[in-house]
N, C-alpha and C positions, 0 to 999 in steps of 0.2 A: 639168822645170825644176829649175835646184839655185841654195844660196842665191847663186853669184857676179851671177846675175842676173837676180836681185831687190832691194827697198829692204828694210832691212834696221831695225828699230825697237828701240831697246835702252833699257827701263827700268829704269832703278835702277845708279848709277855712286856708290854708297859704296867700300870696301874693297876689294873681290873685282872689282865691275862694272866700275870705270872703267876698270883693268888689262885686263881682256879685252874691254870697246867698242875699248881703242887699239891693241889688237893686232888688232882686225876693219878700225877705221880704216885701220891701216898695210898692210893686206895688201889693201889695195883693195875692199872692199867697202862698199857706198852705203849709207852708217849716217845713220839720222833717233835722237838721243838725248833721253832727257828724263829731270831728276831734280827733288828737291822743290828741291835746292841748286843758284845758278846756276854756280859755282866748278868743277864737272866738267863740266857743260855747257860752258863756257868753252873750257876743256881740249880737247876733244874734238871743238869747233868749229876748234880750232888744230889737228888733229891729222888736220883732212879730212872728217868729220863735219859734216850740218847740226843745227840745234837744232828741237825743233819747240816751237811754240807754246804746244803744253798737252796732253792724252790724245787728243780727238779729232783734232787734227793729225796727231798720229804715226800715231794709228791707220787713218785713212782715205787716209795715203800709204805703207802698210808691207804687203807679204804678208806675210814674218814678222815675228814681234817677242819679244822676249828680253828676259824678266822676272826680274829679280836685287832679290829682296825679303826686309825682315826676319824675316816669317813670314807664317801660312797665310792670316790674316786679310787682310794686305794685298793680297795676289794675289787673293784674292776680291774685293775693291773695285777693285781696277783691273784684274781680266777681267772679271768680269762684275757687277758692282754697278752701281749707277744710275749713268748716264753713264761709261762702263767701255767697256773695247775691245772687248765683243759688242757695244753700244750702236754703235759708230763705224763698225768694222771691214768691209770688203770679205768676201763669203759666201769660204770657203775658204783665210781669213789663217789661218796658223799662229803660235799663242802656244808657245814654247817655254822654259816654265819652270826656271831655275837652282836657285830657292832651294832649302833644305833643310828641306820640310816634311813634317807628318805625311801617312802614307798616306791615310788618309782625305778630305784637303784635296787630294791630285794626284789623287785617284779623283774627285772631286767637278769638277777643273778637266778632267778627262777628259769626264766626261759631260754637264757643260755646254757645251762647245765641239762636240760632237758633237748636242745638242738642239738649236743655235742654227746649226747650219752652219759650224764652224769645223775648225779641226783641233788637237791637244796633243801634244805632245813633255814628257816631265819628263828634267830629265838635274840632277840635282842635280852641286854640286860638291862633289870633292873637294880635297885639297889648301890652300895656305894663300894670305895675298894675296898675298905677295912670289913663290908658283909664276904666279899669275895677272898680275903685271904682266910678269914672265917668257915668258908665254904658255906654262907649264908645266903647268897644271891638268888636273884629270882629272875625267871625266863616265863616270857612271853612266849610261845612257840608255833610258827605256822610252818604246817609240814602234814605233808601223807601219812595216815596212820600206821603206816608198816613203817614209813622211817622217823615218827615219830619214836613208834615200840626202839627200835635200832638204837635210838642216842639217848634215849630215856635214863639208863644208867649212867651214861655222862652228869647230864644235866644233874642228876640226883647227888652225882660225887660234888659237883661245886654249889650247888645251890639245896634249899628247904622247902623254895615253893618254886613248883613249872606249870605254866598253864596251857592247854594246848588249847591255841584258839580257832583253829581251824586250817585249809588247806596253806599252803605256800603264799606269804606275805600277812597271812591274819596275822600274827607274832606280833610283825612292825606295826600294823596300822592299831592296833588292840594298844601299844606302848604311845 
C-alpha cells in the first residue's frame, strides 16, 4: 500500500504545515487536517481537504498521519498522551513526524508507536516556509524501508529532495 491510497491526517498547518498539506491537497491525496487555528483549516478545506472534528476524528479516519509541531513536547501529547493518536488510532496507522526535534524525543516516538502497534517515520524538515509553500522542502528521513516506500510519495508531493538516512531516528540525528 503507498500513501496515494490511503487517508491521509496532517497536524499542525502553522508556517511550514499548511504549505505542504496544500501541496498534498493539490496533488490529490485524501487529506483529513486539523490545527488548534480554524483559519488553515479553512484553507485547506478550500484547497480539497476535509477538516476533522478534533484528534480522535482524524485519528480514527487516517492510516497515516503527519505531525508538523512546535517541539518534542507537543508530539508527545498528541501521539501518545491521554486521548492522543495511540488512544484513537487503527493498530498499524503510521505517525510520520516533520518537526525538528531532539533525538531523544524521535527515539521515544519510535518506541512508543512500536509498544502500542503503530508505526514512525521521523523525516524532520529542512528548508524554509516560503521552500514549503513552494513544495520545495527537503526531508531527512529515518524509517523502515517498507515505510519509508509508504510515505515516499508524500514526501515527494511537498518537497524536491528526501533523503532516507537510515532506520528510525537517523532523519533527526542526520538534520
Amino acid at each position: 500500500m503507498t500513501a496515494k491510497n490511503e487517508t491521509i491526517g496532517f497536524i499542525g498547518l502553522g508556517a511550514m504545515g499548511r504549505g505542504m498539506a496544500t501541496n498534498c491537497a493539490k496533488k490529490g491525496f485524501n487529506l483529513v487536517v486539523l490545527d488548534i487555528r480554524p483559519e488553515p483549516v479553512e484553507a485547506l478545506v478550500k484547497a480539497g481537504a476535509k477538516a476533522a472534528k478534533d484528534l480522535a476524528d482524524l485519528s480514527s479516519r487516517c492510516s497515516i498521519i503527519i505531525t508538523v509541531l512546535p517541539t518534542g513536547k507537543e508530539v508527545a501529547e498528541i501521539c501518545w498522551g491521554s486521548g492522543g493518536i495511540f488512544d484513537h488510532a487503527k493498530p498499524g496507522t503510521l505517525v510520520m513526524d516533520l518537526s525538528t526535534i531532539a533525538p531523544e524525543e524521535t527515539d521515544r516516538l519510535h518506541a512508543e508507536a512500536k509498544k502500542r502497534g503503530f508505526k514512525a517515520v521521523d523525516a524532520p524538515i529542512g528548508r524554509l516556509a516560503w521552500h514549503a509553500d513552494r513544495g520545495e522542502s527537503l526531508f531527512m528521513v529515518g524509517a523502515d524501508p517498507d515505510d519509508f516506500a509508504r510515505v515516499k510519495p508524500l514526501l515527494d508531493a511537498m518537497g524536491t529532495t528526501v533523503h532516507h538516512c537510515g532506520p528510525g531516528g537517523a532523519g533527526t540525528r542526520t538534520k
